[in-house]
Backbone as a printed PyTorch tensor [residue, N CA C, xyz], in Angstrom:
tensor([[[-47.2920,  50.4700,  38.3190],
         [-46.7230,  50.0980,  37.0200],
         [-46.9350,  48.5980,  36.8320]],

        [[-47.2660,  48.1190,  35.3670],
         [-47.8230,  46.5520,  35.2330],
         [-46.7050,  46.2750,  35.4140]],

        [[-46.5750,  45.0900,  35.3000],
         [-45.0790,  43.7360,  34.6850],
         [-45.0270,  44.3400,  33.4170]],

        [[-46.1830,  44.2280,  32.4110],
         [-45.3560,  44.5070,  30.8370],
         [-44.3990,  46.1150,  30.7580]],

        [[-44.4120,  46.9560,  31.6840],
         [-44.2360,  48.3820,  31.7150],
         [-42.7760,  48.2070,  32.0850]],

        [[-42.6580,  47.5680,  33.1380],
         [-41.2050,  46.8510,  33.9310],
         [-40.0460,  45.7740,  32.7760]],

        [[-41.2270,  45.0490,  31.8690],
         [-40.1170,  44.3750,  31.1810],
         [-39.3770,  45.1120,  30.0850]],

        [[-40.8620,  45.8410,  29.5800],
         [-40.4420,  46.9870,  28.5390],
         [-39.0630,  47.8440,  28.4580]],

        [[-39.3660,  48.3610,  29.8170],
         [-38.3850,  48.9670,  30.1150],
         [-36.6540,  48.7320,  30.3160]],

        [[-36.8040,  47.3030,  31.0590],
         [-35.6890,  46.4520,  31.4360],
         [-35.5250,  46.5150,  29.4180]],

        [[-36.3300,  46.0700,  28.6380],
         [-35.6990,  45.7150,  27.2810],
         [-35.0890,  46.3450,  26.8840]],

        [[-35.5370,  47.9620,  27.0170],
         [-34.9020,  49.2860,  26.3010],
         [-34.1940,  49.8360,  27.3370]],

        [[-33.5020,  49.6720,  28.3560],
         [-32.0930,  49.8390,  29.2770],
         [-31.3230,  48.9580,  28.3810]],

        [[-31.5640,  47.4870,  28.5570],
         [-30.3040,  46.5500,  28.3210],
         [-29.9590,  47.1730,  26.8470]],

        [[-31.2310,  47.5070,  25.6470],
         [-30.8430,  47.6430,  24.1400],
         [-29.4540,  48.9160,  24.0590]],

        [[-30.2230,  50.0510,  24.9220],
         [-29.3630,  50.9980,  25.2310],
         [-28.0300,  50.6180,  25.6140]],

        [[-27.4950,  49.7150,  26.6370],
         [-26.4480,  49.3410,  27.3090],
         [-25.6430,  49.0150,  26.1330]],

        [[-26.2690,  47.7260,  25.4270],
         [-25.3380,  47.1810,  24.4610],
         [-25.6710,  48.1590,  23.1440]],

        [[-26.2260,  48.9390,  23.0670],
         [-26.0250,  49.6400,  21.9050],
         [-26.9500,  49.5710,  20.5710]],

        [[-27.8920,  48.4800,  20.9470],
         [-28.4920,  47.7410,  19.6610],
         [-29.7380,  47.0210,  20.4610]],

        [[-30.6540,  47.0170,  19.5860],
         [-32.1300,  46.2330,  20.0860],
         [-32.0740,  44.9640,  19.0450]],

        [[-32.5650,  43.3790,  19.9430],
         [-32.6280,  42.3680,  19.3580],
         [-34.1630,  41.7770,  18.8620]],

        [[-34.1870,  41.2680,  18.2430],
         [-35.5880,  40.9150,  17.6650],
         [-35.8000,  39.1750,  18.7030]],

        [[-34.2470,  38.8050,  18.4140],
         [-34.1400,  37.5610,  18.9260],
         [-33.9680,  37.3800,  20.3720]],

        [[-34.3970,  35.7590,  20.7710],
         [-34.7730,  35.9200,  22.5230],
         [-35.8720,  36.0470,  23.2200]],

        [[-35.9120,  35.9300,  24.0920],
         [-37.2090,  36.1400,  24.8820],
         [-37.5420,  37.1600,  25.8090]],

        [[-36.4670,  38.7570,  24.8990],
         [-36.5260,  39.6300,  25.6590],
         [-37.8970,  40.7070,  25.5470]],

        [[-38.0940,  40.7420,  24.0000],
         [-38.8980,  41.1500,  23.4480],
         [-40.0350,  40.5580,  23.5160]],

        [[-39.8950,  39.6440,  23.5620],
         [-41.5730,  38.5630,  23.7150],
         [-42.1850,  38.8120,  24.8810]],

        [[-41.1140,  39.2990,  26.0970],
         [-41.5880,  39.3540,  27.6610],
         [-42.5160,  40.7250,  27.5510]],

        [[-42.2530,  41.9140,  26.3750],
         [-42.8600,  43.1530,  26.8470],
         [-44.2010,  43.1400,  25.9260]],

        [[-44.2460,  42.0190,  24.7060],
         [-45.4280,  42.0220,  24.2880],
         [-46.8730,  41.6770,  24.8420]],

        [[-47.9240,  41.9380,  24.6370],
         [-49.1360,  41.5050,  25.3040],
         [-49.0240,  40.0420,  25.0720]],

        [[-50.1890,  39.1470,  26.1360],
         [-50.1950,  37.8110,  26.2990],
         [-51.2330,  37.6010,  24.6060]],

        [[-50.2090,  36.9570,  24.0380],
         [-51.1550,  36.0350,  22.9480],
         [-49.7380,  34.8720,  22.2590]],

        [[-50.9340,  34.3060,  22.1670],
         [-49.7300,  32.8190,  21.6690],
         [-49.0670,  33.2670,  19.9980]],

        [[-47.9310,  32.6420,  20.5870],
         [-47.1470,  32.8650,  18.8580],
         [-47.4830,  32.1840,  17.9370]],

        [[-48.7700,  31.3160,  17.8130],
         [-49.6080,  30.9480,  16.9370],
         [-50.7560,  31.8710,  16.1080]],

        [[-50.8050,  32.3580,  16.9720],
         [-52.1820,  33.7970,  16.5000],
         [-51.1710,  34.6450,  15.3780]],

        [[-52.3880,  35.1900,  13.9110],
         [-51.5180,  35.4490,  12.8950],
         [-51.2610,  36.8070,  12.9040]],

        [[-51.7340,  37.0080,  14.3750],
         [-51.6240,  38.5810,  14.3530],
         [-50.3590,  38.7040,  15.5820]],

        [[-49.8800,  37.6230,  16.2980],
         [-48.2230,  37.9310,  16.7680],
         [-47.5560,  38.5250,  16.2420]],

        [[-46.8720,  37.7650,  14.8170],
         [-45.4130,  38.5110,  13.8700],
         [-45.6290,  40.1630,  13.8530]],

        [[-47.0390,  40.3920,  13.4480],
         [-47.3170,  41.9530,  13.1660],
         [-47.0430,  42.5720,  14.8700]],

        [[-47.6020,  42.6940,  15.4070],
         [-47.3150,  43.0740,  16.6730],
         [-46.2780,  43.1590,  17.5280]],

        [[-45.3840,  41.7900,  17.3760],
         [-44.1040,  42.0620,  17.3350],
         [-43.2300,  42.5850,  16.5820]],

        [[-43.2850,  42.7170,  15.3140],
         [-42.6970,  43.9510,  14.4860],
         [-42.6050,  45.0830,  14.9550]],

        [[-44.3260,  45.4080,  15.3410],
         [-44.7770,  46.9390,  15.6200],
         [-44.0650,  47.3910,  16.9320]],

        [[-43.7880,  46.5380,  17.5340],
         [-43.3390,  46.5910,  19.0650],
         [-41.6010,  46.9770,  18.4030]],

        [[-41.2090,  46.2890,  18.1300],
         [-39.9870,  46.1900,  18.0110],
         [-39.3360,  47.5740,  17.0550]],

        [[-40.6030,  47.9630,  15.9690],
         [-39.7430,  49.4780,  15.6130],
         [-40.4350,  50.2120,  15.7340]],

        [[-41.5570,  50.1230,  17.5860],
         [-41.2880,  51.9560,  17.9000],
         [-40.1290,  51.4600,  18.7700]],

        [[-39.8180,  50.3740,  19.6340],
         [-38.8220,  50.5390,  20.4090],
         [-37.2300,  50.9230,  19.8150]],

        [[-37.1570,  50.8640,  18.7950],
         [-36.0460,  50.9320,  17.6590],
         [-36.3520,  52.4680,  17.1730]],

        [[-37.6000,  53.1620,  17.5320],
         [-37.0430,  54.7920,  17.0960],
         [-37.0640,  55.0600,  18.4890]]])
């Protein structure tokens, strides 16, 4: 299993725990692929990340 598979996961335990998934933090950023939050294709990707983990 990679690191991103491990953080992923750690993200969607803790969201579960507390009940709710955060956009904010550097929890979500840890399970995205490596690209700088300058590239204009981050925001989209982190969106996309953030609502399949949210269904």
């Amino acid at each position: 299993m990679n690191l991103m598979n491990k953080l992923a996961k750690r993200y969607i335990a803790v969201s579960l725990k507390r009940e709710y998934a955060s956009e904010n933090g550097t929890e979500l950023n840890s399970t995205l692929p490596k690209m700088s939050p300058l590239n204009p294709q981050y925001k989209t990707k982190k969106q996309s990340v953030f609502e399949k983990i949210v269904a």
